[in-house]
C-alpha positions in Angstrom: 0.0 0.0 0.0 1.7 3.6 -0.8 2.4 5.9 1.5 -0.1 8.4 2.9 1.0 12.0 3.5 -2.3 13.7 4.6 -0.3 17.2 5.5 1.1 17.6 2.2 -2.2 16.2 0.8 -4.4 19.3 2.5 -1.5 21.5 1.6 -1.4 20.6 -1.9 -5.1 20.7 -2.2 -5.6 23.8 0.0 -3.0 25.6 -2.8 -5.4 24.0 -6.1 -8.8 25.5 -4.3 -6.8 28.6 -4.1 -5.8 29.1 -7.5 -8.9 28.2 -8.7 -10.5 30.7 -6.7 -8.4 33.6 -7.8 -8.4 32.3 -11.5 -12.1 32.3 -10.7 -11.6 36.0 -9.7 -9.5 36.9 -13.1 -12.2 35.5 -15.2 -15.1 37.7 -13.6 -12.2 40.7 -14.0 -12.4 40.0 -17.6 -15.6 39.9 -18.0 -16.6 42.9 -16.1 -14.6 44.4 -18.3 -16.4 43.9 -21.0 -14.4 41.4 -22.9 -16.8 38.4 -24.5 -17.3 35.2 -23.3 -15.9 33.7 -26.1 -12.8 35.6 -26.0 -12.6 35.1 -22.2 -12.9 30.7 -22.7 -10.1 30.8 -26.0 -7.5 32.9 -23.9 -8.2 31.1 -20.4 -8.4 27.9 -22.3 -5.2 27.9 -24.6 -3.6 29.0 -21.5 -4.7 26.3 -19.6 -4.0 23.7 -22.0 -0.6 24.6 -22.6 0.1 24.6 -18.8 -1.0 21.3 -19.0 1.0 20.4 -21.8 4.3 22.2 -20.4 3.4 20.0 -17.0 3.7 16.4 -19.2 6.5 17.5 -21.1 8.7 18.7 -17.5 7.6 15.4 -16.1 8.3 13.2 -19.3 4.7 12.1 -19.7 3.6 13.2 -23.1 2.4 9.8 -23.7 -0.4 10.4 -21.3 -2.0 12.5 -23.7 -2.8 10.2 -26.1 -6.7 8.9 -25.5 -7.4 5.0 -25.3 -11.3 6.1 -25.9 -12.6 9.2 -26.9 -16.2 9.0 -26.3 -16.7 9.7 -22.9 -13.9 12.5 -23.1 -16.0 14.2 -26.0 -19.1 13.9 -23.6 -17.2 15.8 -20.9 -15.7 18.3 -23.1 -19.7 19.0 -24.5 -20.3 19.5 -20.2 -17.0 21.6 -20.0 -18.5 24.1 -22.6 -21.7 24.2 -20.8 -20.4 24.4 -17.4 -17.8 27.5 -18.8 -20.8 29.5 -20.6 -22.5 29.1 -17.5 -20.0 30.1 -14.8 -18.9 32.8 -17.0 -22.2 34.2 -17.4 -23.1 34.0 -13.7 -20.2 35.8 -12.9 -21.0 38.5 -14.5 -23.6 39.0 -12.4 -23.0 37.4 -8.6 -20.8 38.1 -6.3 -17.8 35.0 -6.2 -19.3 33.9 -2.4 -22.9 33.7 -3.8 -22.0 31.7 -6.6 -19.9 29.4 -5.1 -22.6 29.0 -2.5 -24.3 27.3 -5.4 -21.8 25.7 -7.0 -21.4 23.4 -3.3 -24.8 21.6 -4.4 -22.4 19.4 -7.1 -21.6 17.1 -4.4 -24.6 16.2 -3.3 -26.3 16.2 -6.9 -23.8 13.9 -7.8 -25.4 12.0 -5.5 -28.7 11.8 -6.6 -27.5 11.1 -10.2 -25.2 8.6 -8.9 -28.9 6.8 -7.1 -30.4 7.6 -10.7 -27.9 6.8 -13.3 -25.7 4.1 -11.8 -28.1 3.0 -9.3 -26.1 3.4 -6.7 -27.9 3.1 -3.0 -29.1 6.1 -1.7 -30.0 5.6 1.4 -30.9 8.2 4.2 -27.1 9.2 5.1 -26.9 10.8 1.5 -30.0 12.1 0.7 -30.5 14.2 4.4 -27.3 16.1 3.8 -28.3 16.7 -0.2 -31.8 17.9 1.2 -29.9 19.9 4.1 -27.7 21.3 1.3 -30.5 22.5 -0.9 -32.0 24.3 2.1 -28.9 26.1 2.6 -28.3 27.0 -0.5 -32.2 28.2 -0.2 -31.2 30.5 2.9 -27.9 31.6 1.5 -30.1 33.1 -1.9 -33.3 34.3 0.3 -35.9 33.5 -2.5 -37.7 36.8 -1.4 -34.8 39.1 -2.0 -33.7 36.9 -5.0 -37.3 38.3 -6.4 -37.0 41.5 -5.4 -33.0 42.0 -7.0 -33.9 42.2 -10.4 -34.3 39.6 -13.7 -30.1 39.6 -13.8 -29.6 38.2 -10.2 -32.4 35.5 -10.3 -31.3 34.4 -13.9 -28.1 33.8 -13.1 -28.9 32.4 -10.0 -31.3 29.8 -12.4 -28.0 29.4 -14.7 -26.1 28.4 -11.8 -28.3 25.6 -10.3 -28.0 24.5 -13.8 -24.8 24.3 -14.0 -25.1 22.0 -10.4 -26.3 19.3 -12.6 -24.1 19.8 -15.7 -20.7 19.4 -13.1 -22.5 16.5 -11.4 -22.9 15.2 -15.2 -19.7 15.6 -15.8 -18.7 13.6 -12.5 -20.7 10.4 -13.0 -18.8 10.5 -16.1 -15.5 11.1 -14.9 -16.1 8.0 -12.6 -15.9 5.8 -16.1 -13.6 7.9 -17.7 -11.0 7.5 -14.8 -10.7 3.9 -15.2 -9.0 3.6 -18.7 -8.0 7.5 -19.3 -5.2 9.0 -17.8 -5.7 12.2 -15.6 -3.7 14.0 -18.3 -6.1 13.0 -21.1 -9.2 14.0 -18.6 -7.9 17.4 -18.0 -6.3 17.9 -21.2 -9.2 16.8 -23.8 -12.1 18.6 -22.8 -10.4 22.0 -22.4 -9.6 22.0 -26.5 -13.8 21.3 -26.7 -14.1 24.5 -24.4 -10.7 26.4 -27.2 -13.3 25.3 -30.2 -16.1 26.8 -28.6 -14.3 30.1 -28.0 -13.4 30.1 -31.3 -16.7 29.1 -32.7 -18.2 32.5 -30.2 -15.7 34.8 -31.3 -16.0 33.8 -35.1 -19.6 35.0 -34.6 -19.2 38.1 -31.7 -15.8 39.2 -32.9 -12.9 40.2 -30.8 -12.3 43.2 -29.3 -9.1 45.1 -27.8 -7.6 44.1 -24.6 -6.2 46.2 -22.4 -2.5 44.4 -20.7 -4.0 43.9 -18.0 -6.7 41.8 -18.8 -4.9 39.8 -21.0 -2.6 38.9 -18.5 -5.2 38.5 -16.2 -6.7 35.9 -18.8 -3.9 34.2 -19.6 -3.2 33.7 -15.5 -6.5 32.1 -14.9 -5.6 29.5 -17.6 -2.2 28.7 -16.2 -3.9 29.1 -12.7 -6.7 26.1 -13.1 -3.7 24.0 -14.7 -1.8 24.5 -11.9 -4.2 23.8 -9.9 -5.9 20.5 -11.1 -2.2 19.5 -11.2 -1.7 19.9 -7.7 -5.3 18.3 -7.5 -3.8 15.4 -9.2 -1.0 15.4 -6.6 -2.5 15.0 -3.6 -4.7 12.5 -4.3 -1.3 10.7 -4.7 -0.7 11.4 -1.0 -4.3 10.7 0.6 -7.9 9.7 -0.5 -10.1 11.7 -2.6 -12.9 12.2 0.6 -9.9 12.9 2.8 -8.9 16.2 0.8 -12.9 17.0 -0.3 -13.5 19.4 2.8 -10.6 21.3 1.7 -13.0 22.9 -0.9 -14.7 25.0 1.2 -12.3 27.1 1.6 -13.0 28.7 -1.4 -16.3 29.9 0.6 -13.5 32.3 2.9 -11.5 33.1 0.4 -14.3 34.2 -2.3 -15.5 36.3 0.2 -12.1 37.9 0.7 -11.5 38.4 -2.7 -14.9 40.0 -3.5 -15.1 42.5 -0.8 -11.0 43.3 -1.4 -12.0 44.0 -5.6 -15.5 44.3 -6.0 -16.4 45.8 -2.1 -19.0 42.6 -2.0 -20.2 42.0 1.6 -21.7 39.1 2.4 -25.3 39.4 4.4 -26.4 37.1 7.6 -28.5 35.0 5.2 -25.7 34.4 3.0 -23.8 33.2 5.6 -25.9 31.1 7.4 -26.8 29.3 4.6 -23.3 29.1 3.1 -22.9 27.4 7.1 -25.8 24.9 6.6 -24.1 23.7 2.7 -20.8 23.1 4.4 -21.9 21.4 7.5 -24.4 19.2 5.0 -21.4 18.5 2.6 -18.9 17.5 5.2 -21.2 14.9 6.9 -21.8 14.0 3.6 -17.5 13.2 2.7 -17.5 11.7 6.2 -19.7 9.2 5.3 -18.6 8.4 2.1 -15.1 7.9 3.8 -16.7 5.9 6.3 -18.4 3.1 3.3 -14.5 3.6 1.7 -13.0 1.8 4.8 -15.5 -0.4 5.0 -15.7 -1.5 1.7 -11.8 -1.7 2.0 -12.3 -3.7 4.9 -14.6 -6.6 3.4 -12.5 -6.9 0.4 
């Protein structure tokens, strides 16, 4: 059995969740700044793939690259474009707390689809946290001021819960994907789907001028979610997958950081109670599916 190094597991982890978040934070730069959301996926996402690349070439594993099947990693490159177009557009609108408040649901939808789709058991000990999670994410929007905000807010809050179940899509997926592809080919492969698409939006929208500033910005967030699913990729190396899960709601503290630091976005008391209920709810959630990992290791 390999060596488990939980500290440099969370650490690792802990770093990816960051990057994301402040990629995250360069994208909705962007596109406050009025640069398309096609423009926004080609730059981000021939930044991202060549980190990727750059990564297997340091490391010697170019061969990774090459597919075994390419079915299920066109299916997930279809999700990647809809989960991008989605994320992007929400962002244009909601605060980076508020949406990731969302966004939390993916665990526990994966969940459900998992009961639906693969028919795995459900059983109580999932679907209590899912519910709990839902009712968060319920206080964290306040329905009653979601209506009273505006069509922008409430669309994109729509777009997002969307979104839940494209990500969980994408999940069940990776769950077949992962046993014959490598975790080069599933990170690589349906970022050049989300390149096309950018391509295929700004064939259509045009391009405009970018200031240095946001280019950079652009090309960071790229190079910032490669990193990051690299270090991802790392610490799963060192620990289990549930072990380093609750590590993700740090991006929870740190979006709120980042949007009151660049965007002056306080969170409200309903927010945070909410955002409270989703993490407690996803949390039981990874310590029960840790618990039926041991066991299941146990039996076998």
């Amino acid at each position: 059995m390999p060596h488990k190094n939980y500290p440099r597991a969370v650490f690792l982890s802990l770093t990816s969740f960051a990057f994301w978040t402040v990629a995250d934070s360069f994208v909705k730069y962007a596109r406050t700044s009025h640069i398309p959301t096609g423009q926004i996926m080609l730059v981000s996402g021939l930044s991202g793939l060549g980190g990727i690349f750059i990564h297997a070439l340091w490391h010697r594993q170019i061969r990774h690259l090459q597919p075994k099947k390419t079915k299920g990693l066109m299916a997930m490159g279809v999700c990647q474009i809809l989960s991008a177009l989605s994320w992007i557009a929400a962002l244009t609108t909601l605060p980076l707390v508020n949406a990731y408040a969302i966004s939390f649901l993916t665990p526990m939808a994966v969940a459900f689809l998992g009961a639906l789709v693969l028919k795995e058991p459900l059983g109580w000990r999932r679907a209590l946290p899912s519910a709990c999670g839902f009712l968060g994410v319920l206080i964290a929007i306040n329905p009653t001021r979601l209506a009273l905000s505006g069509s922008e807010t409430w669309i994109a809050s729509l777009i997002l819960f969307g979104r839940v179940f494209v990500a969980a899509t994408q999940m069940i997926l990776l769950r077949n994907v992962g046993h014959h592809e490598t975790r080069e080919c599933v990170a690589f492969y349906p970022r050049i789907f989300t390149v096309l698409a950018g391509i295929c939006l700004c064939s259509v929208n045009g391009f405009v001028r970018m200031d240095p500033p946001v280019f950079l910005a652009l090309c960071a967030a790229g190079a910032l979610a490669g990193a990051g699913w690299t270090l991802l990729s790392e610490s799963y190396k060192n620990a289990t997958a549930t072990s380093v899960a609750p590590v993700q709601y740090v991006q929870i503290l740190l979006g709120a950081l980042l949007g009151y630091a660049l965007w002056g976005d306080v969170p409200d008391i309903w927010l945070l109670s909410g955002a409270g209920v989703i993490v407690a709810s996803g949390l039981y959630l990874v310590r029960h599916e840790r618990r039926m990992s041991r066991m299941m290791v146990r039996a076998e």
